[in-house]
N, C-alpha and C positions, 0 to 999 in steps of 0.2 A: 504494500500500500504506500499512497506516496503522503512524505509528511513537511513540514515548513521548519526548520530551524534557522530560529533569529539570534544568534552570539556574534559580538565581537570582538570576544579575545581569538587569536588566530589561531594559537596552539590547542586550544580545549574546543572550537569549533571544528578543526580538520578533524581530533580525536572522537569527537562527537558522531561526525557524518560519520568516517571510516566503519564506527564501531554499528552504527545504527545497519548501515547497509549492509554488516554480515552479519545482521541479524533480519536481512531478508526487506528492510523499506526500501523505498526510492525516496533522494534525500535531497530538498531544492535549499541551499543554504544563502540565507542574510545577514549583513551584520550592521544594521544601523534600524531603529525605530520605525523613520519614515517606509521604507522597503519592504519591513516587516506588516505594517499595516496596510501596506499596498496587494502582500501576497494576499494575506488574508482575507480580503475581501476581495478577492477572486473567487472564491468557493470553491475551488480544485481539492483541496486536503483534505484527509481522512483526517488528520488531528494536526499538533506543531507543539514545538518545544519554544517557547521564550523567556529569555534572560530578559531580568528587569531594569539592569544596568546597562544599555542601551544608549550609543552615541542618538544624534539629532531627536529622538523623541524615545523618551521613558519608555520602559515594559507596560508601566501599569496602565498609562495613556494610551498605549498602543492598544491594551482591554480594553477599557472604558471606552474608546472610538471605534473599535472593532465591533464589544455587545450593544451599544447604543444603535448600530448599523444592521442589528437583529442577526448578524450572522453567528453561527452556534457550532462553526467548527469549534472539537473539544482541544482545550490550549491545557497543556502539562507549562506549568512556571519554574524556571530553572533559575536558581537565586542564590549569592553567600548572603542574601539576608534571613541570617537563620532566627530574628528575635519573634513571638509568638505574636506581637502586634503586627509588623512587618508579615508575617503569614495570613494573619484574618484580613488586612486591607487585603489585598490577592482574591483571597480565596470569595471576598463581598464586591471585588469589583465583576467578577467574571470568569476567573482559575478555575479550572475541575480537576486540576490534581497541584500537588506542591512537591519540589524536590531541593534539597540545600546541596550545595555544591562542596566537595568534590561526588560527583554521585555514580554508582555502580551501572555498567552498561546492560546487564543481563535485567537489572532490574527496572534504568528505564524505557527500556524495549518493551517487560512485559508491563508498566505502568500506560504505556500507550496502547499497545493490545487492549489491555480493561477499558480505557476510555472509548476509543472507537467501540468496542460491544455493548457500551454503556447505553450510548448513543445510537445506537442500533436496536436497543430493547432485545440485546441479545445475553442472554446469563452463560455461557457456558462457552468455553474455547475450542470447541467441536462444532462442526455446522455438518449439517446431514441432508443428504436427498436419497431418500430411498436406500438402497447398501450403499452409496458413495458417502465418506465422510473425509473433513478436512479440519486440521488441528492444525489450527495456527501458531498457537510457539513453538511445534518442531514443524514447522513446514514439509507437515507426512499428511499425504491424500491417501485411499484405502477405498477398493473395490469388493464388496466382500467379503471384508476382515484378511484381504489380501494388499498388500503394500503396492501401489502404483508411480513405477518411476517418469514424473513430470521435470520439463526444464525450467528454471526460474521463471520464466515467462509466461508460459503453462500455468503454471502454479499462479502466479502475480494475476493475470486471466479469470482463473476459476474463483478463486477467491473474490476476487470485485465481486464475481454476479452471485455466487452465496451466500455473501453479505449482504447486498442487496436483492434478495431473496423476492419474486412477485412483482417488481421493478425493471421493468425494460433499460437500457441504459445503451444509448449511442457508441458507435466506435470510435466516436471525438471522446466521449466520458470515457472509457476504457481504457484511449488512449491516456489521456491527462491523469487516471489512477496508476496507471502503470509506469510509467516511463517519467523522470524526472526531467532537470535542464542539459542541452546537453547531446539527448540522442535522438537521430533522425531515425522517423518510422517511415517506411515504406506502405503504399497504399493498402496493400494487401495483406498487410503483416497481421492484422487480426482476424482475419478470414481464415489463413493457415494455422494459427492458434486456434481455435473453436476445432476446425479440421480433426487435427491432432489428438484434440479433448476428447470428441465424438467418438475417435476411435479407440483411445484408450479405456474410455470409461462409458462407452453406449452414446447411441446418438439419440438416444429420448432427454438424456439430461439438459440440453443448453438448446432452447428453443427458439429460432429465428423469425422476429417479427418485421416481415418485411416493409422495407422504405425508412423503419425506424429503428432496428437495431436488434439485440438476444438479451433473453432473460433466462433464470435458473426458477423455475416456481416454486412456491413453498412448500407444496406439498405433492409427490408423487398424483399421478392421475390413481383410481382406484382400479384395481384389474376387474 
């Protein structure tokens, strides 16, 4: 899934993306307020990580302009302001999670996992269609109770439209979930991904609605 990280220290913001992306996001990075507030109110991101210490314009400003603008991408606050005051303004401007800096990669990988589920009205890190299941903190999909090996891509693919479960979602949203700044898609690149899907894992799963795009449905049709 793709996410926004706004830091600008250089060294803990390259550590940050590195570590995010081998844990499986696609990582579009800012380091200044203004920029940060620019992504965000794009609506592209499944969630974003922002430091409150922010050149040109504040962290906390950059919430308060962002939820005032009703957009509800879910924001993780990455901050050394560790005092318990400093955590309620955050968390009463707009935060859905808080993390104090120096903070562990594993954990806030899986603190962004929760959020986007959150936000999804989804409780559990397994998403299911019928025998296909996909568990997103190990990035293992399963046919069966049988292991199905997907390319990142694949994977980055199927997950968009499981999460977005009953949701039709364009190949422009697909692409914009999947792919950060950076890489050129080719026209066709999602067509042979779905392709791929079909056959590894049935081609009832990922249903093509045409002129407008593929959905995964919530719920198996009934036999």
């Amino acid at each position: 899934m793709r996410i926004l990280l706004a830091e600008d220290d250089a060294m803990l913001g390259d550590g940050l993306r590195a570590g995010l992306r081998q844990a499986g996001f696609q990582v579009d990075w800012v380091r200044d307020g203004l920029a940060a507030q620019r992504e965000l109110c794009s609506g592209v991101y499944a969630a974003a990580v922002l430091d409150l210490g922010l050149p040109l314009k504040d962290g906390l400003e950059v919430l308060k302009a962002v939820r005032e603008r009703k957009i509800d991408t879910p924001i993780l606050v990455l901050t050394a302001r560790d005092a318990v005051p400093d955590r309620v303004v955050g968390l009463d401007t707009g935060a859905d999670d808080y993390v104090i800096k120096p903070v562990d990669l594993h954990e806030l990988a899986a603190r962004l996992r929760s959020l986007v589920r959150r936000a999804l009205g989804q409780l559990q890190d397994t998403l299911r269609y019928g025998t296909v299941e996909l568990n997103a903190s190990a990035r293992c999909v399963s046919l069966g109770g049988e292991v199905v090996l997907l390319s990142m891509r694949e994977y980055d693919l199927l997950h968009a439209l499981m999460r977005n479960a009953g949701r039709v979602l364009s190949r422009e949203q697909l692409e914009q979930q999947m792919y950060s700044w950076g890489h050129e898609v080719e026209s066709n690149t999602i067509e042979v991904h779905i392709h791929h899907l079909r056959r590894k894992l049935g081609s009832e799963l990922i249903q093509t609605v045409r002129g407008v795009g593929y959905m995964v449905q919530r719920d198996p049709p009934s036999a």
